[in-house]
Short mmCIF file of the C-alpha atoms (twelve columns), coordinates in Angstrom:
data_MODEL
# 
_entry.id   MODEL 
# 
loop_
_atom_site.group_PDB 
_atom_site.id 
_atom_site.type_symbol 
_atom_site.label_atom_id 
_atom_site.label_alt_id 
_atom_site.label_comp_id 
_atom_site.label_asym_id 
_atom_site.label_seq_id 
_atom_site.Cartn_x 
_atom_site.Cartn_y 
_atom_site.Cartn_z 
_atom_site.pdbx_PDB_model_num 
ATOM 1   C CA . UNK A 1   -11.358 -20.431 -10.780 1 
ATOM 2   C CA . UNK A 2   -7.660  -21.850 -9.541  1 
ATOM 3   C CA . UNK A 3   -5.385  -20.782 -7.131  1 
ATOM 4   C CA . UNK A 4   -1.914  -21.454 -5.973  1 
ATOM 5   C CA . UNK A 5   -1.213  -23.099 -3.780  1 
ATOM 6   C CA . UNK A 6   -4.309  -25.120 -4.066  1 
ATOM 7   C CA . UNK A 7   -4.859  -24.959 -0.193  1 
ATOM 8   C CA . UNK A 8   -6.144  -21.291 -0.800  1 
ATOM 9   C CA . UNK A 9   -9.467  -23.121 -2.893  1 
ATOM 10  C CA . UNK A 10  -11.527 -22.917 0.008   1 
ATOM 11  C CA . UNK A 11  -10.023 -20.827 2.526   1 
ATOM 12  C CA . UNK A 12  -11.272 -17.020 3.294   1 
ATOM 13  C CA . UNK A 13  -7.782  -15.902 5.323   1 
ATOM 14  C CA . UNK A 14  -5.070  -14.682 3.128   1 
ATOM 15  C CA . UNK A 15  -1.721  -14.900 5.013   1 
ATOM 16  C CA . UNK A 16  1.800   -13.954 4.371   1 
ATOM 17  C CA . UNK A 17  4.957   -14.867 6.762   1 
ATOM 18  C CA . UNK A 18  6.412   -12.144 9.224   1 
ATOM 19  C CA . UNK A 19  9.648   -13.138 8.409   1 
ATOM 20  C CA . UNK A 20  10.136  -13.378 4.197   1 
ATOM 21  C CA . UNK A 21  14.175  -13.319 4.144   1 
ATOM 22  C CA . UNK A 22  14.183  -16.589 2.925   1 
ATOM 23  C CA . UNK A 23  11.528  -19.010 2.041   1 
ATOM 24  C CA . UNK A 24  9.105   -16.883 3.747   1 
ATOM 25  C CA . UNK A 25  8.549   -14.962 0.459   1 
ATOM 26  C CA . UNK A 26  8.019   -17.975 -1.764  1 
ATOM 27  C CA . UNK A 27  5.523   -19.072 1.165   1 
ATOM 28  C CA . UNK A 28  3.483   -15.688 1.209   1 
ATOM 29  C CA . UNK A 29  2.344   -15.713 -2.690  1 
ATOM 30  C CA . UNK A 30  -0.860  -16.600 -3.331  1 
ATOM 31  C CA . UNK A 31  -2.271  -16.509 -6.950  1 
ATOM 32  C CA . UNK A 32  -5.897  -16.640 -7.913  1 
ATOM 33  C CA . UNK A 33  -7.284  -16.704 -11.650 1 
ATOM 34  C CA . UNK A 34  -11.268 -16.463 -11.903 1 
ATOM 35  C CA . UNK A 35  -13.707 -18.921 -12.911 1 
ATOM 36  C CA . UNK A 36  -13.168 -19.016 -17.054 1 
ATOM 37  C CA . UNK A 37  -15.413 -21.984 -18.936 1 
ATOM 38  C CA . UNK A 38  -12.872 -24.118 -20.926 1 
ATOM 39  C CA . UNK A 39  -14.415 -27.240 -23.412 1 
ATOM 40  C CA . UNK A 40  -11.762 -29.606 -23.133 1 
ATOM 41  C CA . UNK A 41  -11.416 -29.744 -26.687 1 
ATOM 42  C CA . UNK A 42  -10.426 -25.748 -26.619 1 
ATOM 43  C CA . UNK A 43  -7.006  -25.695 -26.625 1 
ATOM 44  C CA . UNK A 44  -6.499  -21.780 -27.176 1 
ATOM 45  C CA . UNK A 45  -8.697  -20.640 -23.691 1 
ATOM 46  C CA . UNK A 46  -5.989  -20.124 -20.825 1 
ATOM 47  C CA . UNK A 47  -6.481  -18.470 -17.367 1 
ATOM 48  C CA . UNK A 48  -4.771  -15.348 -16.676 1 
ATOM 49  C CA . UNK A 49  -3.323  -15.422 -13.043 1 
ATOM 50  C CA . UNK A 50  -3.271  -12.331 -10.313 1 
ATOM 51  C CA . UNK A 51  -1.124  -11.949 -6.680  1 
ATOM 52  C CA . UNK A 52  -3.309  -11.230 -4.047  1 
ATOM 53  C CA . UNK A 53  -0.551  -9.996  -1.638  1 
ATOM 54  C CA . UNK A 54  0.502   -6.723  -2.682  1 
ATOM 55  C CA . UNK A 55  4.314   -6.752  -4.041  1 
ATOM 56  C CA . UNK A 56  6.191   -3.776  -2.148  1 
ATOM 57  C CA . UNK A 57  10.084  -3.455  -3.437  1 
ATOM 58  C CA . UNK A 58  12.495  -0.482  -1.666  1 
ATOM 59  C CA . UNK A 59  15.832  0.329   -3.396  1 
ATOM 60  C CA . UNK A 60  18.579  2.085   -0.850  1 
ATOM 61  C CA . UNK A 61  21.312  4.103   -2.667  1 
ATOM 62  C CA . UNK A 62  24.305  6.432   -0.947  1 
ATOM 63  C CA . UNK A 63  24.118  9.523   -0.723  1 
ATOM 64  C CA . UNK A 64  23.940  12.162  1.939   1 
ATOM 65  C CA . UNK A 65  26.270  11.852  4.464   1 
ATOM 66  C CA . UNK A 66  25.935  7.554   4.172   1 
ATOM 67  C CA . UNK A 67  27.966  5.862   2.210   1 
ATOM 68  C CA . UNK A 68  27.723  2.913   0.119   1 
ATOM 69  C CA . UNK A 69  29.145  0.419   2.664   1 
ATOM 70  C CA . UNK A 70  26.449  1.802   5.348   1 
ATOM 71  C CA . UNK A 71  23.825  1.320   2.715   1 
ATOM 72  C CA . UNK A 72  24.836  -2.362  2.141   1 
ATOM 73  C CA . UNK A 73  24.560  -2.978  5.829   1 
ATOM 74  C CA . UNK A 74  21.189  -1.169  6.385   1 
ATOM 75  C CA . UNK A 75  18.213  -3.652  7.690   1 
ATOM 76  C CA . UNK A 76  14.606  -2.256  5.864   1 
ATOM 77  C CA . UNK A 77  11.524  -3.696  7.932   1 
ATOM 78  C CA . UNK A 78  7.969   -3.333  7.206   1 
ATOM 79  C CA . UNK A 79  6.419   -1.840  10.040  1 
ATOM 80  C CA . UNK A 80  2.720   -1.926  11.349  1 
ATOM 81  C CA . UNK A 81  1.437   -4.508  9.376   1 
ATOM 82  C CA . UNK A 82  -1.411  -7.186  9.299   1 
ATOM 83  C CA . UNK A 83  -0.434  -10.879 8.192   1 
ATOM 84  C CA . UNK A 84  -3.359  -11.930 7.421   1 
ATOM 85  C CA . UNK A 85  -6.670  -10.292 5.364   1 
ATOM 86  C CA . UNK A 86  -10.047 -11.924 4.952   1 
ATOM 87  C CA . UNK A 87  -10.792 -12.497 1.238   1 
ATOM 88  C CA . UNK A 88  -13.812 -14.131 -0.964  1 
ATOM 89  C CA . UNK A 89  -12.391 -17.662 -2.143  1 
ATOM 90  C CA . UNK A 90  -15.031 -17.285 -5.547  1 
ATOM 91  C CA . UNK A 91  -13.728 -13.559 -6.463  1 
ATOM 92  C CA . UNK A 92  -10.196 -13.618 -4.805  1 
ATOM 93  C CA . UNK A 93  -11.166 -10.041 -4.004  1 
ATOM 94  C CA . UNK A 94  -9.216  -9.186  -0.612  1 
ATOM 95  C CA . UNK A 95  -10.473 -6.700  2.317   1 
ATOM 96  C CA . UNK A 96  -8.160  -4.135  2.560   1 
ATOM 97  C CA . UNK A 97  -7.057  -4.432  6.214   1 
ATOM 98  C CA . UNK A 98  -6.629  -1.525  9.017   1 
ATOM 99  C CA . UNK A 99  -2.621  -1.433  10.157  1 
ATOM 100 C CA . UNK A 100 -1.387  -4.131  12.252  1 
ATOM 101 C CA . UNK A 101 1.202   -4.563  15.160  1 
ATOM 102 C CA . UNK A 102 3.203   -7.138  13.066  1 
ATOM 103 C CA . UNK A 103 7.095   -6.473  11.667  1 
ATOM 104 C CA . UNK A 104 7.526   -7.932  8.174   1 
ATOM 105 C CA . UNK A 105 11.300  -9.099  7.470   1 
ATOM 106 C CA . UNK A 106 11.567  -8.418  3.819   1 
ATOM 107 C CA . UNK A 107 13.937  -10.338 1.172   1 
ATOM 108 C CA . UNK A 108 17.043  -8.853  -0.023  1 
ATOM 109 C CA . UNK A 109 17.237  -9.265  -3.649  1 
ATOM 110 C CA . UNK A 110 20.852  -10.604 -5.166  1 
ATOM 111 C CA . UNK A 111 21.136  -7.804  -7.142  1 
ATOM 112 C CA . UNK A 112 20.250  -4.673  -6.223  1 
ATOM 113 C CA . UNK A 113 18.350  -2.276  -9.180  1 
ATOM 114 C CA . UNK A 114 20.724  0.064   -11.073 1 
ATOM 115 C CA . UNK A 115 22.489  2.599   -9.056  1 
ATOM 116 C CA . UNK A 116 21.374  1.373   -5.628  1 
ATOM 117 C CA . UNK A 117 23.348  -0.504  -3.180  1 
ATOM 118 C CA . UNK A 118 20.799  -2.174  -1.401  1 
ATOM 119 C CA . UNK A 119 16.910  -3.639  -2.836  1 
ATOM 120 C CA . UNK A 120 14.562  -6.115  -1.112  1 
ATOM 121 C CA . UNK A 121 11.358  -7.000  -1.728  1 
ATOM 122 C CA . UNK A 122 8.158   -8.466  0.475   1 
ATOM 123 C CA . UNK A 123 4.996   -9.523  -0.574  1 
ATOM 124 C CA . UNK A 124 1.850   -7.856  2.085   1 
ATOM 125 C CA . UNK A 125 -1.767  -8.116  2.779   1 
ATOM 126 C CA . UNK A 126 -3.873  -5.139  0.823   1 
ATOM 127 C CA . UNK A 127 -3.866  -2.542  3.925   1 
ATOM 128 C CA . UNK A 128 -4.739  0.817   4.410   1 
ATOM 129 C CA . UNK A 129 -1.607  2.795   5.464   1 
ATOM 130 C CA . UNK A 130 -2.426  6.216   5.181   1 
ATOM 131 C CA . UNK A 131 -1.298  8.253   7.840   1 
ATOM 132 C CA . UNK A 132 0.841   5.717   9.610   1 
ATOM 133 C CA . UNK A 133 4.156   4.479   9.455   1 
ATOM 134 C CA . UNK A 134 5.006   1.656   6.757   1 
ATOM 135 C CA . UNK A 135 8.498   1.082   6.600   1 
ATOM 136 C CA . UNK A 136 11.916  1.769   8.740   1 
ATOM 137 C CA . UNK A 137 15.326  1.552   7.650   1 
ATOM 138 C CA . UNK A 138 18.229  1.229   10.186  1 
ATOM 139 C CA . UNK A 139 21.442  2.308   9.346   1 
ATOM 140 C CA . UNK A 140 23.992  1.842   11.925  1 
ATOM 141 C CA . UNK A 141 22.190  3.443   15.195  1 
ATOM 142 C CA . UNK A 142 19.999  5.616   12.983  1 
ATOM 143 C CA . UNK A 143 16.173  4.626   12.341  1 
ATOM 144 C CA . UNK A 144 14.396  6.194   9.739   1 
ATOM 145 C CA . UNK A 145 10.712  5.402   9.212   1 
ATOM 146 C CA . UNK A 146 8.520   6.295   6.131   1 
ATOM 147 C CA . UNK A 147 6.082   8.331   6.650   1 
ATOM 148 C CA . UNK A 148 9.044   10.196  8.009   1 
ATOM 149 C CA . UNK A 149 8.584   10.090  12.194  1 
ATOM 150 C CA . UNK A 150 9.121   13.305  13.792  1 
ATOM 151 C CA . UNK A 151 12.288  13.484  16.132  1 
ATOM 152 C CA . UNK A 152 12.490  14.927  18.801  1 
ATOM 153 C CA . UNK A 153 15.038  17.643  18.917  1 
ATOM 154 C CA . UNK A 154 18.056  17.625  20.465  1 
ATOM 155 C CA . UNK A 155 18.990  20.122  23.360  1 
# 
C-alpha cells in the first residue's frame, strides 16, 4: 500500500483544512493505493491511486433576478461539516462521519465551468448529509442554503 503524503502510512484520522481558499486544498488531499506485490524486476505492475476526501465542486450562474456581477461576488461555504473521519490505514476505507459544526471555506477555481460565473471546489471527509444542510451561498445580504432552509415569511 502507499499513500500521499506519506505521514497518512500509519495514521487512522483523515483530516482536511476548514479553510481550503488557498493552500488549504492542496493540504486536505490524501491519496491511498492498496497493497499490490511488485518483483522489482516487473517493470509493467503500477499502483492505481484513490482520494479519500470526497471532491465536492458548485458552479453559480445568473439568472433570476441576480445578475452576473452578484454571482461573481457570491461567497459558497460548506456548512455542517466534520474535518476529520477515522479511517483503516491497511484498506484506506474511511467511516462515513455524522454532520459536524465546522464551516469549510472552499477554493474558487480560475476559471469558472462553461456558462457559469462563479465555480469552487473543496475536498471533505465521507459524511452522511441527508436531511441537513450542506452548503450556503451568500449573495449580497441574501443566504441561501442547500437543502433549501425554510424562511420564515414575511408579514
Amino acid at each position: 500500500m502507499a499513500y500521499y503524503p506519506y505521514i497518512y502510512a500509519t495514521a487512522s484520522v483523515l483530516t482536511v483544512q476548514a479553510d481550503q481558499s488557498g493552500s488549504g486544498y492542496q493540504s486536505s488531499d490524501v491519496l491511498f493505493a492498496p497493497a499490490t506485490s511488485i518483483a522489482f524486476t516487473d517493470a509493467t505492475k503500477s499502483l492505481t491511486f484513490q482520494h479519500l476526501p470526497v471532491k465536492v465542486i458548485v458552479n453559480l450562474k445568473n439568472g433570476d433576478g441576480v445578475s452576473a456581477a452578484e454571482v461573481q461576488g457570491a461567497t459558497v461555504e460548506f456548512i455542517n461539516q466534520r474535518c476529520y473521519a477515522s479511517f483503516d490505514c491497511t484498506t484506506g476505507v474511511v467511516t462515513p462521519a455524522l454532520p459536524g459544526s465546522s464551516t469549510l471555506t472552499p477554493n474558487t477555481l480560475p476559471t469558472p465551468a462553461s456558462g457559469c460565473q462563479k465555480s469552487v471546489q473543496a475536498l471533505l471527509v465521507p459524511c452522511q448529509m441527508q436531511g441537513n444542510q450542506f452548503n450556503k451561498v451568500t449573495i449580497g445580504n441574501d443566504s441561501f442554503t442547500i437543502p433549501r432552509q425554510v424562511q420564515p415569511m414575511q408579514t
